[in-house]
C-alpha positions, 0 to 999 in steps of 0.5 A, a space after each residue: 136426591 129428596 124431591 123438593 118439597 114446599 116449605 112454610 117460610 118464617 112470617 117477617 114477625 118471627 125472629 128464628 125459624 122454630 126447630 121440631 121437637 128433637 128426640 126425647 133424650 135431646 134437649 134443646 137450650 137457649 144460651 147467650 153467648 158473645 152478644 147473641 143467643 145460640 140455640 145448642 143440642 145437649 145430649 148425654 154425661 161425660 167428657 164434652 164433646 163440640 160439635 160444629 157445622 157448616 153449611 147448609 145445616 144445623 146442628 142436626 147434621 149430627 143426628 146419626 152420631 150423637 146418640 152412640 157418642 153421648 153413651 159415654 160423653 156430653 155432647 153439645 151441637 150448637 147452631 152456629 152464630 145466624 144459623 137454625 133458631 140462633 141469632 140472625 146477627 148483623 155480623 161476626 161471621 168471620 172464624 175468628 170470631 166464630 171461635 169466641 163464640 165457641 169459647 163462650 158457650 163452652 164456658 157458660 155450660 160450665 165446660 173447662 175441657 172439650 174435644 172439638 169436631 169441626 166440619 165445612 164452615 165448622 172446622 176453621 173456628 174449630 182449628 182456631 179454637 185449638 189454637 188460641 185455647 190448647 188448654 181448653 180443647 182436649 182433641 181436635 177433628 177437622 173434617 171436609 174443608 180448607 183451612 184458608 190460604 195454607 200451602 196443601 190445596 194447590 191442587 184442589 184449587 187448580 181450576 179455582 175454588 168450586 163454584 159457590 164459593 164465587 156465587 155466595 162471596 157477591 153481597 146481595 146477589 145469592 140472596 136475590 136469586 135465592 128467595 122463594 128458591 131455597 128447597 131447590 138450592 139446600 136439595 142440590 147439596 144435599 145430594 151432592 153431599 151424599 153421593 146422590 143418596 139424599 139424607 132423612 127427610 125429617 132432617 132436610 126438612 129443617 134444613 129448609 126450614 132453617 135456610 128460608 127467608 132472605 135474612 137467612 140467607 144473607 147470614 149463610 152467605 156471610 160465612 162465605 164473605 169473611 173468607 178474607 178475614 178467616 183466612 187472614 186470621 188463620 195465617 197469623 195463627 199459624 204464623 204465631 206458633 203449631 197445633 199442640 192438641 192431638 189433631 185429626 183430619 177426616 176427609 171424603 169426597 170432595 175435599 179429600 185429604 186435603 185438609 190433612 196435606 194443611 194440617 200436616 206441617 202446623 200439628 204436631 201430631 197427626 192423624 189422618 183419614 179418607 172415608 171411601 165412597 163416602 160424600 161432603 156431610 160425613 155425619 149423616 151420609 156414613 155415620 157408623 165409618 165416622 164413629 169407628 174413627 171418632 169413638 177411640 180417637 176422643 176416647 182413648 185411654 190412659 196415657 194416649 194423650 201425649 203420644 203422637 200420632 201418625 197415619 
């Protein structure tokens, strides 16, 4: 794990954090969207791409894979809603609306078709998405989350769900403890989530940066308070019809093939994955195994769309 490191926190005046100055070939726009301005990455030409995160990231997370992935596509990697430089909302953070959110940036970057990639808080917008717009999302990949109360995470959940779910749910608490402390918290799970490795210190850095202050705080921890809603929104989906659009689950350590045990009765195709030695944030602890699934899956040839598939 990166050694922590001190962190300039937002002056109260400042309405985003700044974000570093991405690579040459990235660049960075603001777009208002669904009441709020999102900050969104945008890199390459093709067929879209959507990349969302969860926590506790931005859309930096995708640092390793959007370079081999704009070769052939338009990738677009947003801060998702009270996350990096977009908008510290008061509220909206439940998937349902997280997924109109989506919708809304993919329509005023002119986008009438997408594969979605959604990881931790990013897969249920993403799984909602799918289902509320089939003709909207291409391809589907979910990777390393639950998708509310759908029967498949019993066992996972044996012993409850893991411990910050609890901490983070409490309005007021974990900011409270939290501020002046953020460095220390985002560092566990970064080396958490990458089997004890950490991650680019230039990346964690804007993790920090992008998770500093109280306000910050409360809007990742808003995530975790609209569970109940998301679940609730997921169930009514689910209940209102299956998965059409070509689906597939990436799972590491911890979640496993859990999402894909969700998944399986509600897709109507399929396919699943397990990345070995492998932990929680896939995009930059094992990018090269991530490519080699995602590359031929969002890109696979004429007359692959409509086949099902299986694994």
């Amino acid at each position: 794990m990166p050694a922590p490191v001190t962190s300039p926190r937002p002056r109260p005046s400042d309405p985003r954090p700044s974000d570093p100055r991405p690579s040459d070939d990235v660049e960075l726009r603001r777009v208002a969207v669904n009441g709020i301005d999102v900050n969104v990455a945008l890199q390459g030409e093709g067929p879209a791409v959507l990349l969302l995160h969860g926590f506790p990231h931005t859309w930096r997370l995708w640092t390793r894979v959007m370079g081999p992935l704009a070769v052939r596509h338009r990738v677009i990697a947003p801060d998702m809603r009270g996350a990096g430089a977009s908008t510290r909302a008061a509220g909206g953070y439940d998937a349902g609306t997280l997924a109109c959110d989506a919708e809304a940036l993919l329509d005023a970057l002119g986008v009438r078709s997408a594969a979605v990639v959604g990881i931790d808080a990013g897969t249920p917008p993403a799984f909602l998405l799918a289902m509320r717009r089939p003709e909207l999302v291409r391809r589907l990949v979910v990777m390393e989350s639950l998708l509310g109360g759908l029967p498949g995470a019993e066992e996972f959940l044996a012993q409850g769900p893991p411990w910050w779910f609890g901490f983070h749910a409490v309005p007021g608490l974990a900011e409270t403890v939290l501020t002046g402390h953020e460095a220390q918290y985002v560092d566990w799970f970064l080396g958490t989530g990458s089997l004890g490795e950490g991650v680019d210190p230039a990346v964690r850095d804007a993790f920090v940066r992008a998770y500093t202050g109280t306000d910050a705080l409360r809007c990742a921890f808003s995530y975790y308070r609209a569970l109940p809603t998301s679940s609730e929104q997921i169930a009514a989906a689910v209940a209102g019809g299956s998965l059409t659009v070509p689906a597939m689950a990436v799972g590491a350590r911890p979640v496993g093939r859990v999402l894909e045990r969700q998944l399986r009765p509600v897709a109507d195709h399929l396919v699943g994955h397990l990345i070995e030695d492998c932990g929680h944030i896939i995009p930059l602890h094992r990018p090269e195994a991530l490519l080699r699934l995602l590359e031929p899956f969002l890109d696979p040839g004429p007359g692959a769309e409509g086949s099902p598939a299986g694994g």
